[in-house]
Steps between C-alpha positions, in 0.01 A plus 500: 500500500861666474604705781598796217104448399362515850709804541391671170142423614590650865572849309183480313273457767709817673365765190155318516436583899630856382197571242263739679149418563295571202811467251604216292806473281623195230710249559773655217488844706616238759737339274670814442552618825684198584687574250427211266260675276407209273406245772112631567421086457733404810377841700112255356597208679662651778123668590356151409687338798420797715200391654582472912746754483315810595559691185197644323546345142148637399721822419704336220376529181592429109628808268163560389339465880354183407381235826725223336618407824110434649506135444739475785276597763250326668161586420333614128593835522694569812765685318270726359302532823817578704571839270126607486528504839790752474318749263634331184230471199548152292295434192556225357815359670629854427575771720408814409650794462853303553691869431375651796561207772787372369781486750878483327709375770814614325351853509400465838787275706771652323742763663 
């Protein structure tokens, strides 16, 4: 991997340990905080080789709160397990009530 890649992936992985407990935000809220607003797919496989790096991917979500990320954690529903166990209700490889425990890092980061 390019050293401009690993570093790109570096600043991802710094907003994801940021996301409070009980939170989850989207890889394009992400995107855009970087400052690279259409590049939620390279924020996607940043948090696909983030496994071992103590950041708590579980948190990162699609646009519509969707669990598309879940088939890169071990176990059938570990994903999903991991934010239940934070409070967060999924039906359906959806969270619910996305609105209300949706964390914007731009609003929140930002000075």
């Amino acid at each position: 991997m390019k050293p401009e890649t690993l570093q790109f992936y570096d600043k991802v992985y710094q907003v994801v340990r940021k996301i409070p407990f009980g939170k989850v935000t989207s890889y394009g809220a992400i995107a855009n905080y970087l400052g690279v607003k259409r590049s939620a797919r390279i924020v996607g496989y940043a948090m696909n080789n983030s496994h071992s790096k103590n950041v708590p991917a579980h948190r990162v979500v699609n646009r519509k709160g969707l669990l598309t990320g879940k088939h890169h954690f071990q176990g059938t529903n570990l994903m999903q397990q991991l934010l239940e166990s934070e409070g967060i209700v999924v039906l359906e490889n959806q969270i619910q009530d996305l609105e209300t425990i949706f964390w914007d890092p731009f609003l929140e980061l930002s000075e």
